[in-house]
C-alpha positions in Angstrom: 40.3 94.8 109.4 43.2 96.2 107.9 44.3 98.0 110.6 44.5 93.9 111.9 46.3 93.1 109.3 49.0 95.2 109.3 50.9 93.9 112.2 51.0 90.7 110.2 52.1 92.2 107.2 54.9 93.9 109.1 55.7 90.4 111.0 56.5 88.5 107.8 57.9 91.3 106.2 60.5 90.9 109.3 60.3 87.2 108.9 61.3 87.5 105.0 63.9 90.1 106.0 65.8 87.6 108.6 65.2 84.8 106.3 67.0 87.1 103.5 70.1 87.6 106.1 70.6 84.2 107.1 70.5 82.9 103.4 72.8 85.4 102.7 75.2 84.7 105.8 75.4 81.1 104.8 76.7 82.5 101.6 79.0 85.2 102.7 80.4 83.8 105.9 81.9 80.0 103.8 83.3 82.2 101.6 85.1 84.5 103.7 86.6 81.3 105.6 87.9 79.9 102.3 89.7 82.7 101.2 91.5 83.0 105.1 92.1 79.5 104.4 93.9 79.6 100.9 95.7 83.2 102.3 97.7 85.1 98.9 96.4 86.4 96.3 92.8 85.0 96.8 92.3 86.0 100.2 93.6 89.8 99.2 91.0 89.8 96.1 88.5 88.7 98.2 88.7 91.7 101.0 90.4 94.2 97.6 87.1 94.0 95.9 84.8 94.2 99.6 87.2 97.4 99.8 86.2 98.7 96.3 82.6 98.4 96.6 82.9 100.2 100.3 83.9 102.9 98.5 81.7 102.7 95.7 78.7 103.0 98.5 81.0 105.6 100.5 81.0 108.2 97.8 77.7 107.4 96.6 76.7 108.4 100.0 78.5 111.4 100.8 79.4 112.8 97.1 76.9 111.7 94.4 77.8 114.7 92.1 81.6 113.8 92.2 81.0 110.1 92.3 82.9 109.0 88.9 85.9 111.1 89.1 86.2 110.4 93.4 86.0 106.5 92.6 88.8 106.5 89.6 91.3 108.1 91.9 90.4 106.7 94.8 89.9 103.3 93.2 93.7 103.2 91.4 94.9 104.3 95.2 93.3 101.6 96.2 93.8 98.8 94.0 97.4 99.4 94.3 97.4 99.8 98.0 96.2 96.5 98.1 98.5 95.5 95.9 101.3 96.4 97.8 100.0 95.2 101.4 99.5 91.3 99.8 103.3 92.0 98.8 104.4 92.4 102.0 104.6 96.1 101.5 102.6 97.9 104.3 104.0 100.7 104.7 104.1 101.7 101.2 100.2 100.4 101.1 99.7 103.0 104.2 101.7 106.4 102.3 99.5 105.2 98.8 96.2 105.2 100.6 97.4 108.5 102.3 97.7 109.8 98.6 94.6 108.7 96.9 92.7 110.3 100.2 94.0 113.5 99.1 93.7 113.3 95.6 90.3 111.9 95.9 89.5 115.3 98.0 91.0 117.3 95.8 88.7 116.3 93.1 85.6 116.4 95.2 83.5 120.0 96.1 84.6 122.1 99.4 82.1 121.2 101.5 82.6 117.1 100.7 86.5 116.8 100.8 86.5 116.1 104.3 83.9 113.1 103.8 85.5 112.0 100.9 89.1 111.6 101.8 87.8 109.5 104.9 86.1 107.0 102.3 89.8 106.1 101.5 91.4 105.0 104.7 88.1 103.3 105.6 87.9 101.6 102.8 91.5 100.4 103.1 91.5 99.6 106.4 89.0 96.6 105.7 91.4 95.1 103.0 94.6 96.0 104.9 93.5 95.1 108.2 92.8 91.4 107.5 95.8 91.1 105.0 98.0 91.8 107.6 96.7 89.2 110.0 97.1 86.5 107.7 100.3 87.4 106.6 100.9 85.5 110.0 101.7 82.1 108.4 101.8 80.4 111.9 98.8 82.4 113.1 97.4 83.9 111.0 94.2 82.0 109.8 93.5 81.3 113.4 93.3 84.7 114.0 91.0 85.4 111.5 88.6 83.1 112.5 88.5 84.0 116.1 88.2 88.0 114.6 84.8 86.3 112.7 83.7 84.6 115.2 83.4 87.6 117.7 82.6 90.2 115.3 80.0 87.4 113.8 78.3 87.1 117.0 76.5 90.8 116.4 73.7 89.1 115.2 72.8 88.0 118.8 72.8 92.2 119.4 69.9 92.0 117.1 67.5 89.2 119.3 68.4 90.1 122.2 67.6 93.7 121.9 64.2 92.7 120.2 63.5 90.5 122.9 64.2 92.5 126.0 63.5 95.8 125.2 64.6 98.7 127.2 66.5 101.9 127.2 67.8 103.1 123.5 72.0 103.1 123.2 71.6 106.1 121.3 68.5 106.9 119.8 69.1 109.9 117.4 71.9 107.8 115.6 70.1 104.5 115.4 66.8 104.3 116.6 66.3 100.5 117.2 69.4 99.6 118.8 69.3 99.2 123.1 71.7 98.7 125.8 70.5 95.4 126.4 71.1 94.6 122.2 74.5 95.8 123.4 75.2 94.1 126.6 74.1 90.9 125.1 76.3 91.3 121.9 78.9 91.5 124.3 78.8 88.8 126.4 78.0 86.6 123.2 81.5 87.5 122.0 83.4 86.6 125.5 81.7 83.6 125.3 82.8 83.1 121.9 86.4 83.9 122.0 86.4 81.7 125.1 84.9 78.7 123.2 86.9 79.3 120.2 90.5 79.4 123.0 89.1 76.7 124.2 89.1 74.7 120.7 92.5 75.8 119.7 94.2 74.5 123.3 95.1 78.7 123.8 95.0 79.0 127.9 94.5 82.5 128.6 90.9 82.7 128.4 90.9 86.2 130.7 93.3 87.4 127.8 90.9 86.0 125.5 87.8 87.4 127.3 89.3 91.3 127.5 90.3 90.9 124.0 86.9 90.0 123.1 85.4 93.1 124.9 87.8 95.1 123.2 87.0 93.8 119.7 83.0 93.9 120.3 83.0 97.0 121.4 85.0 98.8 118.5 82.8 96.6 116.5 79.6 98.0 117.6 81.5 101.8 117.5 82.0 100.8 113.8 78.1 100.2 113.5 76.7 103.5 115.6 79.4 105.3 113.2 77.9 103.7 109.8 74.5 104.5 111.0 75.2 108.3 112.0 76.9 108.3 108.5 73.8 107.0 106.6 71.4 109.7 108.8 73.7 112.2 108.0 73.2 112.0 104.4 69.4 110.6 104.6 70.0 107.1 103.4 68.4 104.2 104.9 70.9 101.5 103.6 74.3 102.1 102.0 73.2 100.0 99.2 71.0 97.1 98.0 73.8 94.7 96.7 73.7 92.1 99.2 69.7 90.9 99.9 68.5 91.1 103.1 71.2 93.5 104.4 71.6 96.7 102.7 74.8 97.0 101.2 78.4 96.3 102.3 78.5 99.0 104.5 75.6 97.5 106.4 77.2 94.2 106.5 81.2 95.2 106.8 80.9 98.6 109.3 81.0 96.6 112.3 84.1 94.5 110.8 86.4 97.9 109.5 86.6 98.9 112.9 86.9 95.3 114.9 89.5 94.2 112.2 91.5 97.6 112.6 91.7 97.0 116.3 92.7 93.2 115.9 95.6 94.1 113.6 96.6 97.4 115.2 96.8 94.5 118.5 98.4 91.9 116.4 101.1 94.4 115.6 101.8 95.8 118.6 102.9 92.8 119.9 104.3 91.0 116.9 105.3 93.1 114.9 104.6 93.2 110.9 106.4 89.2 111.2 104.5 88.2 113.0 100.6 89.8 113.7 98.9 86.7 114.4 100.4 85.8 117.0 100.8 89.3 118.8 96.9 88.8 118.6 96.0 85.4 120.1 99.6 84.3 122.0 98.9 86.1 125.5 
């Protein structure tokens, strides 16, 4: 009998789980709107202290021993890149984060100081990125919410993989996840950024569609890459801070990399006036 029983202990622990991610979503996701919506200073606290506890879970990954001194340098690089990106300053914010990666790897053993300076630019990238975008003020909350409503859509990754099954994406990063997880994650995010087009009277939906692709897929690179990180260093969730998910890393990795793209996009084809636009004006 307990052999029985432990299929349905294992299906409500699942049950509990999802129920802990969707309470926590409904949390998370209003606020992040808000703060796109208010733009300045609260918007770049919001994404400045994500940033902080990314790497507060990055170097507790990668460099326990070195932990205290790798998150005072690395932090004050940080704080202050952020700082200076809110100000309109990006290029500044970009040779300060270069800094604090090195200083932060000068502080850390031999064999870490690779690991450890990339905790820097990754966790600036997912304050920069977004401040950037919204410093758009024409475009740039739009452009925010279509970058949360693809990257968002992930979560259909999750069912549909469950429910279909089938070949693994690639199994000795991340066991669980399947092509058909993948496939259906992205075809959830065309359909998205079509709808959301749609809503905000923008005609080029094949634009829209390609741009999606673009943006689901780094997203889902930006999840494989967290995952190979946590296996590399034998943990099974960045953190415990948010319930549910793990940590910010297990909520955020697929974000860093889809927000990079969006405002690497944005900029390319506005410019640092105008990043919003050069994203969603096809």
């Amino acid at each position: 009998m307990a052999g029985a029983d432990q299929p349905l202990r294992a299906g409500a622990f699942r049950g509990s789980q999802l129920a802990l991610r969707v309470g926590s979503a409904l949390v998370l996701a209003p606020l992040a709107i808000a703060t796109a919506y208010l733009g300045g200073w609260p918007f770049a606290l919001f994404w400045g202290v994500a940033a902080v506890g990314v790497l507060w879970e990055w170097t507790s990954l990668v460099a326990p021993g070195d932990q205290r001194s790798v998150l005072l340098a690395g932090g004050a690089a940080l704080a202050l890149t952020i700082a200076l990106a809110a100000s309109g300053h990006v290029l500044a914010a970009l040779i300060v984060l270069a800094m604090g990666a090195l200083a932060a790897a000068a502080l850390a053993v031999a064999e870490r100081r690779a690991w450890v300076a990339g905790g820097i630019p990754y966790a600036g990238a997912l304050a920069i990125a977004p401040i950037v975008l919204r410093s758009d003020g024409e475009e740039g909350f739009l452009a925010l919410i279509f970058l949360f409503a693809v990257v968002w859509t992930d979560i259909s990754a999750y069912f549909v993989g469950r429910a279909v099954g089938g070949p693994k994406l690639m199994p000795q990063v991340s066991p669980k996840k399947t092509w058909a997880g993948a496939l259906g994650g992205l075809l959830a995010a065309v359909a998205v950024a079509i709808a959301v087009a749609k809503l905000a009277s923008l005609t080029a939906w094949f634009a829209f569609a390609m741009l999606a692709v673009v943006l689901s897929l780094s997203a889902q690179a930006g999840d494989l890459f967290e995952s190979f990180l946590k296996r590399r260093f034998g943990a099974k969730d960045s953190s415990h801070l948010i319930p549910g998910h793990g940590g910010l890393m297990d909520r955020l990795d697929g974000f860093v990399t889809a927000s990079l793209a969006a405002a690497l996009i944005g900029l390319a084809r506005g410019g640092l006036e105008a990043p919003g636009r050069g994203l969603l004006l096809w």
